[in-house]
N, C-alpha and C positions, 0 to 999 in steps of 0.2 A: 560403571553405572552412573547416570547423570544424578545429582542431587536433587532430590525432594523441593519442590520452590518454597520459601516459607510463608507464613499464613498472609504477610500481606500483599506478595507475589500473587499468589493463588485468590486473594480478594478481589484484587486490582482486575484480574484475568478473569475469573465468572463475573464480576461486573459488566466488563467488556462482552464477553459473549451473552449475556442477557440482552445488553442494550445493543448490539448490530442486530438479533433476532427480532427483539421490539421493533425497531426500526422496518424490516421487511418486513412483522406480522402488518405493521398499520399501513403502507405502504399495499400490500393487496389487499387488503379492505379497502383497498381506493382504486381497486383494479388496475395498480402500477405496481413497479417496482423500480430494483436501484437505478437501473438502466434508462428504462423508460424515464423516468422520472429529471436524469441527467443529458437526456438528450433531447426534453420538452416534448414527449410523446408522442411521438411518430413521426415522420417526415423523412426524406431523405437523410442519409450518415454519406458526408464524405469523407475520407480515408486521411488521416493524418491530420486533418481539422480537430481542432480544441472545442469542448465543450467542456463549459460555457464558452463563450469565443475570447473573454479576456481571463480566464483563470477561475480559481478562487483562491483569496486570498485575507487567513484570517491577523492584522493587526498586532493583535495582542501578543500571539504568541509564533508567530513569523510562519506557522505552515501554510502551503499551500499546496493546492492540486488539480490535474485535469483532465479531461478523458479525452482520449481518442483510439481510434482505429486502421489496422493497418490492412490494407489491398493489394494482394490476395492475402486474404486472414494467415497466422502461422499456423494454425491448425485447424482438425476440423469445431474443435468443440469455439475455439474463443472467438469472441466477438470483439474486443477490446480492451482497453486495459486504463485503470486512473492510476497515475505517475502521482507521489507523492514526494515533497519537497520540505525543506526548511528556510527560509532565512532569516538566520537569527540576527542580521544588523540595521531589517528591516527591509521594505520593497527595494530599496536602491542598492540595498547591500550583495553580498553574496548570495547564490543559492545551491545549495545542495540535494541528491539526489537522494532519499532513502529507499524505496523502495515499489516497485509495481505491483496491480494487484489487477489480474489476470480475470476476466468474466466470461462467463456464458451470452448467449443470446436471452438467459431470461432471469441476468444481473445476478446468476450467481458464484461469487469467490471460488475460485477454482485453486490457481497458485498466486504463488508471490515470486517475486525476481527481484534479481539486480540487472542493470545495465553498463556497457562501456561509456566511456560520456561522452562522444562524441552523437552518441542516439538522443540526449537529451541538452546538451549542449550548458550544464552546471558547472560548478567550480567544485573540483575534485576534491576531497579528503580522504584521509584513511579510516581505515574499517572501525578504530577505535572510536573517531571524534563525529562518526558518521552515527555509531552505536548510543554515545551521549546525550542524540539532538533527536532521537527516538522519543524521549521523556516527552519533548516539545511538544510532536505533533500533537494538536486539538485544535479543531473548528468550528464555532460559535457562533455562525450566521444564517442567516437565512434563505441566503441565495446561492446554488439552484434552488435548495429543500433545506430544511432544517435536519430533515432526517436521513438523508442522503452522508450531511457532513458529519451527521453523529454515526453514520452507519462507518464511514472511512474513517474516520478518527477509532473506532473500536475498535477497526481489524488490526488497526496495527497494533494498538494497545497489545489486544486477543494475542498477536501472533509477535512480540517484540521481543522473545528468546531465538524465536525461528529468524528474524530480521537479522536479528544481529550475526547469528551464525551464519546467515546468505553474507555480508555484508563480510567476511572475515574468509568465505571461500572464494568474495570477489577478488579480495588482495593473492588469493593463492591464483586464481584462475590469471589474473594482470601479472603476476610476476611469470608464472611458467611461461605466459604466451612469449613475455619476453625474452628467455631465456633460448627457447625455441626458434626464433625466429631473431635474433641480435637484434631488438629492439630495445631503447631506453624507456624509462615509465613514462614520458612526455609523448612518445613514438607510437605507443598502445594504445593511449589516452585517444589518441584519433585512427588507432587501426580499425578501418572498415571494413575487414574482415572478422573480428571480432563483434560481436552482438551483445549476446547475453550473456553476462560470465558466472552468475549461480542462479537456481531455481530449485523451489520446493511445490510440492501440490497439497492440497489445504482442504479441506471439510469443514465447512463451520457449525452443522449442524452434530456432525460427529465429536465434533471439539467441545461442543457445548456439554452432550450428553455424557459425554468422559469427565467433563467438571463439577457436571451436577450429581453423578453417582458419588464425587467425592465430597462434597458440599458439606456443611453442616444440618442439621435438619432446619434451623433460626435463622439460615442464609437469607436475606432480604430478597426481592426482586428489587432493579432499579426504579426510579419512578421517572418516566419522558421530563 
């Protein structure tokens, strides 16, 4: 049985899911959402084009993230996916891959993944130091939304036990393929036949409601 998170696990987490839900409630009060909102509200989506078209990228604390989409979609429900990153030595520095976060066509969180890196073309680490740099992500800007990056900085918050265990079945998924096929870890790193090497499927509004039945009754709401 998994252990109980302790209270400030469990704080940190209904925070988080307070403030990604905040973020969508204001968000259609403005007749958008995440999506829209990141793809500047309507127009043509080309397929593998980044939006924004240079990233984002927050300074302080080296994350960064971006969205796009792939043609023909992988399935029928997602629309696209924002890639989320670290680099903790700075824009010039390294960057690494934490994790993807899978939408709908109407911006809503569906799952979360990992990638080979050859899809996203980062500088590889293990599951461990990939699990560390979790704490990092948080994005403090304004551009696309304010609410957008507060909305992607919470899911992972929200979902950084589930990250990390994707991120620990990627090292199982990279070593078996190797095994299987007499490739070295450098050799998988760009096998394109490999994709996706872990995936989980997410609810955020069910997640929220499983935290708030456990809540204290003096639980704060966040405040924007």
């Amino acid at each position: 049985m998994a252990e109980a998170p302790t209270p400030d696990v469990f704080a940190r987490r209904l925070q988080a899911a307070r403030e990604a839900q905040f973020c969508e409630h204001v968000l259609a009060k403005s007749a958008s959402n995440v999506l829209l909102t990141t793809l500047g509200h309507g127009g043509a989506v080309e397929g593998w084009t980044h939006y924004p078209a240079d990233d984002v990228f927050d300074p302080e604390s080296g994350s960064l993230w971006y969205y796009h989409c792939h043609l023909p979609a992988r399935d029928e429900r997602e629309h696209g996916h924002f890639h989320c990153f670290v680099r903790p030595q700075g824009k010039d520095g390294p960057i690494h891959h934490l994790a993807g976060i899978g939408v709908d066509a109407a911006g809503k969180a569906y799952r979360l993944f990992t990638v080979n890196r050859w899809m996203t073309g980062d500088d590889f680490i293990e599951a461990e130091r990939a699990g560390e740099l979790l704490g990092r992500f948080d994005v403090h800007l304004d551009r696309p939304s304010y609410l957008v990056n507060r909305w992607v900085s919470a899911i992972l918050r929200l979902y950084e036990a589930d990250i990390r265990t994707l991120l620990w079945a990627r090292a199982r998924t990279l070593a078996r393929h190797g095994r299987e096929h007499g490739k070295t870890l450098a050799e998988v790193l760009d096998d394109r036949s490999l994709q996706i090497t872990s995936e989980a499927f997410i609810d955020l509004h069910d997640t929220a409601r499983a935290l708030e039945r456990q809540a204290p009754a003096d639980a704060c709401a966040p405040r924007p």
